[in-house]
TORLO-990690 format. One record per residue (C-alpha): x, y, z. Coordinates in steps of 0.02 Angstrom, whole numbers. Layout:
BEGIN
<node><u>X</u><v>Y</v><w>Z</w></node>
...
// end
This chain:
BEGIN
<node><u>875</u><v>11019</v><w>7831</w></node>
<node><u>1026</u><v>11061</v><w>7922</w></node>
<node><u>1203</u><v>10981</v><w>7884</w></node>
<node><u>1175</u><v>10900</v><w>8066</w></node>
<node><u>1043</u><v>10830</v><w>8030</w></node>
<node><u>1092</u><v>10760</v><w>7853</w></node>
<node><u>1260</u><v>10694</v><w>7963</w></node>
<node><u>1110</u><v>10589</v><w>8104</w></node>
<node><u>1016</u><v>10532</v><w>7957</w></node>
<node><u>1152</u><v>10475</v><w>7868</w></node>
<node><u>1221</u><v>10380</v><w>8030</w></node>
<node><u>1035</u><v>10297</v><w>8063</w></node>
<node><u>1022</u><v>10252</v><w>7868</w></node>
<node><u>1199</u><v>10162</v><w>7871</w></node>
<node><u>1156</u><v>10082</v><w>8061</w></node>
<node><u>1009</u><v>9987</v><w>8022</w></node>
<node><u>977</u><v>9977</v><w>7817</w></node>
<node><u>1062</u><v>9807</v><w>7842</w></node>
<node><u>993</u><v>9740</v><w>8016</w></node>
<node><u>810</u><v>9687</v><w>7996</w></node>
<node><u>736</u><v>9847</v><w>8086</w></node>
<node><u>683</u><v>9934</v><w>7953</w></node>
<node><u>811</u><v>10076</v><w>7903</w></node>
<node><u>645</u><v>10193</v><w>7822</w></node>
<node><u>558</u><v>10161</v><w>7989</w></node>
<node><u>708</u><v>10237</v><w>8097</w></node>
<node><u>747</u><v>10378</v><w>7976</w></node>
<node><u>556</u><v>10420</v><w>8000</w></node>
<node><u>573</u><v>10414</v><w>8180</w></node>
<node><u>723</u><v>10496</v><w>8224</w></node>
<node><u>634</u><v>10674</v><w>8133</w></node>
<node><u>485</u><v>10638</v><w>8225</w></node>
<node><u>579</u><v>10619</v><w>8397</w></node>
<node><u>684</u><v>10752</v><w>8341</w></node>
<node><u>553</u><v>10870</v><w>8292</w></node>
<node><u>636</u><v>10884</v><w>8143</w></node>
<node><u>548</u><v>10874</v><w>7965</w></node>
<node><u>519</u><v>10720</v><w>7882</w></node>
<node><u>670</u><v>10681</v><w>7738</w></node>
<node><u>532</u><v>10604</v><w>7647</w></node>
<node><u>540</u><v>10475</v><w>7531</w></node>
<node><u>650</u><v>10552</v><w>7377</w></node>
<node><u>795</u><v>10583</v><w>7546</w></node>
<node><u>781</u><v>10388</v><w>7600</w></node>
<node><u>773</u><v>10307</v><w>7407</w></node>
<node><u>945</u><v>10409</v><w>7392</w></node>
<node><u>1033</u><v>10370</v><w>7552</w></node>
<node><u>988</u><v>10201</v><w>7530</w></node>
<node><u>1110</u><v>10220</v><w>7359</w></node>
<node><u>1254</u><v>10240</v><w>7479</w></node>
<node><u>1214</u><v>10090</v><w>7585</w></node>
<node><u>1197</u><v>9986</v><w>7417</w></node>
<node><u>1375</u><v>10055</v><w>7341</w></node>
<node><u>1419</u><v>9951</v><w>7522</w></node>
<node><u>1338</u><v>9787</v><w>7452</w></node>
<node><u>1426</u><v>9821</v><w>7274</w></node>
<node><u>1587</u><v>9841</v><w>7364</w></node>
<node><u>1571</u><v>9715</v><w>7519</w></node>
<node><u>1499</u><v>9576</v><w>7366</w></node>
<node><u>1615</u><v>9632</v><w>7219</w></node>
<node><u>1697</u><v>9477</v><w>7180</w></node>
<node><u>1522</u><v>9380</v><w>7203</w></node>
<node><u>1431</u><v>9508</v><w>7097</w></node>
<node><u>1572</u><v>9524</v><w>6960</w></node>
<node><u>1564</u><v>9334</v><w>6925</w></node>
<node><u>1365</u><v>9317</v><w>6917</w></node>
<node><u>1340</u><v>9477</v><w>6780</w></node>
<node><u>1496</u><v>9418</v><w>6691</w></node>
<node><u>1446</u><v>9245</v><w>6672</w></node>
<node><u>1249</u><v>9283</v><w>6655</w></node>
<node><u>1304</u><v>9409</v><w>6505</w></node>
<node><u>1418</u><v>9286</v><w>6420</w></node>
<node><u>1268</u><v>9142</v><w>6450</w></node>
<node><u>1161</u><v>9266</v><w>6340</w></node>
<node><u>1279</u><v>9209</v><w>6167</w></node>
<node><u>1330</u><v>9055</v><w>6254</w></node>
<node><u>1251</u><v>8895</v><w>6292</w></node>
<node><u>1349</u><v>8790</v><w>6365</w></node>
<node><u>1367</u><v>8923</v><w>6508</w></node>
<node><u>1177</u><v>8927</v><w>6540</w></node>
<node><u>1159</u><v>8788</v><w>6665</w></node>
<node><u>1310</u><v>8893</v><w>6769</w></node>
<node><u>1266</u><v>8925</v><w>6951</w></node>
<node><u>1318</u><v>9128</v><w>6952</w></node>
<node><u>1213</u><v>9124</v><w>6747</w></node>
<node><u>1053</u><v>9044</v><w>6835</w></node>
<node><u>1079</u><v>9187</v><w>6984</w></node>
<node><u>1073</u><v>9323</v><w>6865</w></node>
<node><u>926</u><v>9286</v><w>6812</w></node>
<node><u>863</u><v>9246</v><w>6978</w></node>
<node><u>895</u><v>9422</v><w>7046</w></node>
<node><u>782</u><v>9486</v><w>6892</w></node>
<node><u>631</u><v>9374</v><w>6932</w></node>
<node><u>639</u><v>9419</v><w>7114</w></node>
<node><u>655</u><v>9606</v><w>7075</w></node>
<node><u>484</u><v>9611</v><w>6971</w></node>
<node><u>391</u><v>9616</v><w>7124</w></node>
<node><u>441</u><v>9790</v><w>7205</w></node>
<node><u>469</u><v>9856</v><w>7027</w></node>
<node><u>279</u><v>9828</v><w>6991</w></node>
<node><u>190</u><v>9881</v><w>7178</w></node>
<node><u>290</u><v>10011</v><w>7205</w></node>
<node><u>235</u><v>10090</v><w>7046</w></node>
<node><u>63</u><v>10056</v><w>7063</w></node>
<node><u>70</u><v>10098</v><w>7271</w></node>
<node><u>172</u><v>10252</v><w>7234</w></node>
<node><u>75</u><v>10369</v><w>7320</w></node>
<node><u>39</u><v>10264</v><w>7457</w></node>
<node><u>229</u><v>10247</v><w>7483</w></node>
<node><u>231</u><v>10440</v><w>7481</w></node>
<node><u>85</u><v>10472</v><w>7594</w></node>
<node><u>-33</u><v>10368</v><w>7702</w></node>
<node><u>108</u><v>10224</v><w>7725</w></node>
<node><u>235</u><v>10345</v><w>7829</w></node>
<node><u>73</u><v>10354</v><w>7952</w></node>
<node><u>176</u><v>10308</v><w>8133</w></node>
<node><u>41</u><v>10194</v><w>8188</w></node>
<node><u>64</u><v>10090</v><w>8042</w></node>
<node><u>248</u><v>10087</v><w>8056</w></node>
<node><u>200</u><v>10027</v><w>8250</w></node>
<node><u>111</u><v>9882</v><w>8162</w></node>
<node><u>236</u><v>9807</v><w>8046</w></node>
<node><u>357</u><v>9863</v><w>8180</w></node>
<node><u>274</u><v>9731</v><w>8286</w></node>
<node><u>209</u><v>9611</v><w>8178</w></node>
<node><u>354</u><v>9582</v><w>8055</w></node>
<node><u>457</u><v>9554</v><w>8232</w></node>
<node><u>348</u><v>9406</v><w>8282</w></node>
<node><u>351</u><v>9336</v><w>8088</w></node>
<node><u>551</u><v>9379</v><w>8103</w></node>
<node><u>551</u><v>9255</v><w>8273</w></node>
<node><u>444</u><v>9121</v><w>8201</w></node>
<node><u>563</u><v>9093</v><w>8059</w></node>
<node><u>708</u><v>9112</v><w>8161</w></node>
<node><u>642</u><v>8998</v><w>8279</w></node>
<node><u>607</u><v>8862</v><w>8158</w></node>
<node><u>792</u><v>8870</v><w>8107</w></node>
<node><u>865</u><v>8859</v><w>8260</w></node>
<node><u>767</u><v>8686</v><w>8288</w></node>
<node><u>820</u><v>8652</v><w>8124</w></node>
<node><u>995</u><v>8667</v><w>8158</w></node>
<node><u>1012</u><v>8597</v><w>8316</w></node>
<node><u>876</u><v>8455</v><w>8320</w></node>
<node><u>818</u><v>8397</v><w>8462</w></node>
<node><u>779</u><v>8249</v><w>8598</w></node>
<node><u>644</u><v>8185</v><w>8454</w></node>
<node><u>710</u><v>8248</v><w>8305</w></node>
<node><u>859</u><v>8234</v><w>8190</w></node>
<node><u>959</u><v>8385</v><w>8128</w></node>
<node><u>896</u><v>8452</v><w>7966</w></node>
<node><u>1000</u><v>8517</v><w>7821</w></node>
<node><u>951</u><v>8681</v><w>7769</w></node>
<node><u>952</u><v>8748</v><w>7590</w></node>
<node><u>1090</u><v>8825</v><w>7481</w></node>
<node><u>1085</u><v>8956</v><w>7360</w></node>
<node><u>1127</u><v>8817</v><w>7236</w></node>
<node><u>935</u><v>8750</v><w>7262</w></node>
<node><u>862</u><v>8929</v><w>7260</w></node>
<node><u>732</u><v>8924</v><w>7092</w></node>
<node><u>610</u><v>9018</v><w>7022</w></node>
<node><u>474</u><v>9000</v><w>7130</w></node>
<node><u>596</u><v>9060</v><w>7280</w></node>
<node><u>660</u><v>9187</v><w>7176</w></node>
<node><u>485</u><v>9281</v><w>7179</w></node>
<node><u>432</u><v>9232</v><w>7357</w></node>
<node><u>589</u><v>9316</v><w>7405</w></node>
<node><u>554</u><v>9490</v><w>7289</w></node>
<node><u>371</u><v>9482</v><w>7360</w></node>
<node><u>443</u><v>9484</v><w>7549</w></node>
<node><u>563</u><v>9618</v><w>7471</w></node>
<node><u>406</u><v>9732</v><w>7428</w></node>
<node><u>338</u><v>9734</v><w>7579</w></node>
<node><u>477</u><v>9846</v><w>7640</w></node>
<node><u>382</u><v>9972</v><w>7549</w></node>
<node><u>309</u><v>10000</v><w>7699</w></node>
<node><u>413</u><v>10094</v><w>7834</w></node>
<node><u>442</u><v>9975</v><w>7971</w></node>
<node><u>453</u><v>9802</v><w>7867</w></node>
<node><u>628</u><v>9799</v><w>7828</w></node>
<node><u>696</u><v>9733</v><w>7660</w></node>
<node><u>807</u><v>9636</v><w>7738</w></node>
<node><u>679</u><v>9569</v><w>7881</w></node>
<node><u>566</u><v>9515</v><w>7756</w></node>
<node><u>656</u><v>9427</v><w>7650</w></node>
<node><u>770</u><v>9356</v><w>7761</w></node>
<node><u>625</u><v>9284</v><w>7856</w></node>
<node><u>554</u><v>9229</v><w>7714</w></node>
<node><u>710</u><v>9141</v><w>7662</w></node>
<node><u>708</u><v>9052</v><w>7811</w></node>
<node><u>515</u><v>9004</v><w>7824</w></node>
<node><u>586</u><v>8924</v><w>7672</w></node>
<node><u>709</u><v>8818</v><w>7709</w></node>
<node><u>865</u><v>8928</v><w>7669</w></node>
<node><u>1007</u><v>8956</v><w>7803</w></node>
<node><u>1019</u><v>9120</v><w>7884</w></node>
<node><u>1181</u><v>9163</v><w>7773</w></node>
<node><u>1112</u><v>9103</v><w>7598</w></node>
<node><u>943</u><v>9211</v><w>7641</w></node>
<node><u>1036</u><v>9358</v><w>7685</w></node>
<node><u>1163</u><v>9340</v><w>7555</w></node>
<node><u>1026</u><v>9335</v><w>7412</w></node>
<node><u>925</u><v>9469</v><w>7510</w></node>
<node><u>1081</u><v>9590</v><w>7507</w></node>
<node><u>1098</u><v>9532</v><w>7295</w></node>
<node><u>910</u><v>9573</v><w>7256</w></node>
<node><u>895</u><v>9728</v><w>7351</w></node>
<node><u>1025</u><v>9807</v><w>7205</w></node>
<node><u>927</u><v>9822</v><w>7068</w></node>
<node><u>792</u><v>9892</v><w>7182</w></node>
<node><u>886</u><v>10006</v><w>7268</w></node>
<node><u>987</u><v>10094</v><w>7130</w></node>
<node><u>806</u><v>10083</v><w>7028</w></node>
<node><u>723</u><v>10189</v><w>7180</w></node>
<node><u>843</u><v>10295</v><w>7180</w></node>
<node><u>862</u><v>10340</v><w>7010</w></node>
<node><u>684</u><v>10381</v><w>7002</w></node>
<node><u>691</u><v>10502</v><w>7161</w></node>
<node><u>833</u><v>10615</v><w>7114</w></node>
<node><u>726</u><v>10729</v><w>7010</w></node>
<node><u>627</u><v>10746</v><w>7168</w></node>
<node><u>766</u><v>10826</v><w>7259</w></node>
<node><u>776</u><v>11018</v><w>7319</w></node>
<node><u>574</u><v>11007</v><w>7300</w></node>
<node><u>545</u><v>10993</v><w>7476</w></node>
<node><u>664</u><v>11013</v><w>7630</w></node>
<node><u>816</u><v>10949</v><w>7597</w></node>
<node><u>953</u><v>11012</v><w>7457</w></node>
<node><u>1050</u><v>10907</v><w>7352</w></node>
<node><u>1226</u><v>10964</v><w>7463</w></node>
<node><u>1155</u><v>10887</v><w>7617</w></node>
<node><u>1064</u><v>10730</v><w>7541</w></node>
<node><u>1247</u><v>10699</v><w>7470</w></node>
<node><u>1326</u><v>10728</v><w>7636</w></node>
<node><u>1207</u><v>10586</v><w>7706</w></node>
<node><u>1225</u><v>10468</v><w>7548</w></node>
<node><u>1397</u><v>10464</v><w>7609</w></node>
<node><u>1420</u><v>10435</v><w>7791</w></node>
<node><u>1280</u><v>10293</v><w>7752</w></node>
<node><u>1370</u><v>10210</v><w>7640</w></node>
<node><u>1547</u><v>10203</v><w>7764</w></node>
<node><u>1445</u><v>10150</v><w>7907</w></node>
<node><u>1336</u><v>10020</v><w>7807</w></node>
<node><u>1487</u><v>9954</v><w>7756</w></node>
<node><u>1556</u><v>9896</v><w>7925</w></node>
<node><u>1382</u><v>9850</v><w>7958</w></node>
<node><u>1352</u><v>9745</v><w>7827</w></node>
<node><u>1559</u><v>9663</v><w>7853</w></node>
<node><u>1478</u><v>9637</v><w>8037</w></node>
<node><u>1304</u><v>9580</v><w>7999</w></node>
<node><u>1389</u><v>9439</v><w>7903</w></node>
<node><u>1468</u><v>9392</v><w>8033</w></node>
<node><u>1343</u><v>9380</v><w>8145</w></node>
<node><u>1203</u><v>9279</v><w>8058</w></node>
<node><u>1327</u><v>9136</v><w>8072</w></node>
<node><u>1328</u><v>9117</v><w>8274</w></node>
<node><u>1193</u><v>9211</v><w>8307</w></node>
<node><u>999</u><v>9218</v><w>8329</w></node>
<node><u>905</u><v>9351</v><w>8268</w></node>
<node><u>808</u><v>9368</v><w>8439</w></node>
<node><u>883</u><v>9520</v><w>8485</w></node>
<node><u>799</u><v>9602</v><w>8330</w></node>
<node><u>641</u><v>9538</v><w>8368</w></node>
<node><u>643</u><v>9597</v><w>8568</w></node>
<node><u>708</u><v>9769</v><w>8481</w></node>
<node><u>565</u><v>9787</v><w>8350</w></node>
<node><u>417</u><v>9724</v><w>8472</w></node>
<node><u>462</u><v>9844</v><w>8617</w></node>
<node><u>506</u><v>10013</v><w>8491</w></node>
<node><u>330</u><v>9969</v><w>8403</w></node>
<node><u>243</u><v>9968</v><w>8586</w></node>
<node><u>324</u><v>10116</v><w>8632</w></node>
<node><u>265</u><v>10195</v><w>8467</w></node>
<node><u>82</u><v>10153</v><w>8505</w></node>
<node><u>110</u><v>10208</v><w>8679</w></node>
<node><u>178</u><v>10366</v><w>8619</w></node>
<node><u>37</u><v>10406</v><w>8488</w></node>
<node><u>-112</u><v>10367</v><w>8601</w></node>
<node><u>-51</u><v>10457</v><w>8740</w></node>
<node><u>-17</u><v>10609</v><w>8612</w></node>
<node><u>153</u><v>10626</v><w>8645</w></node>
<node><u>182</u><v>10604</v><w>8451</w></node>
<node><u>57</u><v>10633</v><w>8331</w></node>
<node><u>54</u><v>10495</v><w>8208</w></node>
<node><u>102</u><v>10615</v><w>8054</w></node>
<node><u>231</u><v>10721</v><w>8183</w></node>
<node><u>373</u><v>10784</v><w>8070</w></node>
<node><u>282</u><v>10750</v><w>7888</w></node>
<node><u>350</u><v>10894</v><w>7771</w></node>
<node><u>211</u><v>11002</v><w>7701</w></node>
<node><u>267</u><v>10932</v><w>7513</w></node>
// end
């Protein structure tokens, strides 16, 4: 890998980690388009370290209170019942999920899963899912000729049961194409949670994940294309651009529907298809040999 394309990478890993368009999914395409080699998996578990340092940064004062208190809840009662104690623990149950399938789909993740014509599909399909739920809270939050506005949910009534429909939407993104934050976010929202409290707890739960993934990866490092200098390089201009995304994103989910993202993801996921049956891309163009 050249330091030009660790500096593209890094831009497309820090441009869409946090919008639901699947920031694996676009890394994968842009060396396919590119006819460059594919980073692989070990190069997009790492980057995505340097969009999460964005999260620890953007959510510091959020994520300082919730371990502080959850740690001092451990020795003291009294602090149990505590909103940021109760979302400590919530951010463990809903990480179980990816923790456990993407150890046992592993080599799946590595392999048959970076397939483009299944990145087409959940390109596509988690679009439509992403506009049903958006939909829904839209109506929600406007009402209607027939029907009364309806209060969405809080993090405050997020529980257990949440807390692991949310980490199984999160493992889905194991798939290039999902998105972590697509799929939880519209599972949030199927749910009853506003766009800001899904996305906020989607950003919270993708930590442990992320910083899990890629701990595990750095061994793999130097095996294939890429050296450590220019995964580095990458880690870093993804985390300064995922930072203003994620100040923007924010921002955004307050005002605005998520339609855009869905038009986005249907039409690139039709194009892919096009693409691959035509044989314009082959749907494992730009895999690296290891």
């Amino acid at each position: 890998m050249s330091w030009f394309e660790s500096l593209i990478l890094g831009l497309v890993q820090g441009l869409t980690e946090f919008l639901p368009i699947s920031s694996s999914a676009h890394l994968r395409l842009t060396a396919a388009f590119a006819g460059w080699e594919d980073p692989g998996a070990a190069f997009t578990a790492i980057t995505q370290i340097g969009t999460e340092a964005a999260v620890l940064i953007y959510f510091r004062k959020d994520i300082a209170k919730i371990v502080s208190t959850w740690f001092r809840s451990l020795y003291t009662k009294s602090m149990r019942g505590e909103q940021d104690a109760k979302m400590g623990w919530l951010v463990i149950v809903g990480s179980i999920p990816i923790g456990v399938l993407g150890l046992l789909f592993k080599d799946q993740i590595e392999g048959p899963f970076r397939d483009l014509r299944l990145t087409a599909t959940t390109l596509i399909v988690m679009g439509v899912v992403l506009g049903v739920a958006d939909r829904l809270a839209a109506r929600d939050e406007e009402g209607g000729r027939h029907r009364a506005v309806r209060e969405r949910k809080t993090l405050r009534e997020l529980g257990v049961r949440d807390g692991l429909i949310f980490g199984l939407c999160q493992a889905m993104a194991l798939v290039p194409g999902v998105s972590r934050s697509g799929a939880t976010i519209s599972g949030g929202l199927l749910m009853g949670f506003t766009r800001e409290a899904a996305a906020r707890y989607s950003f919270l739960l993708a930590i442990p994940a992320v910083l899990a993934s890629g701990g595990l990866e750095l061994k793999h490092i130097g095996e294939g294309p890429v050296s450590w200098g220019q995964t580095i390089f990458a880690t870093v201009i993804a985390f300064a651009v995922g930072y203003a995304v994620i100040a923007w994103f924010m921002k955004f989910i307050t005002t605005k529907s998520f339609m855009p993202f869905v038009i986005y993801r249907i039409l690139l996921g039709i194009l892919l298809f096009v693409l691959v049956s035509m044989g314009v891309l082959s749907p494992h163009a730009a895999e690296s040999a290891g």
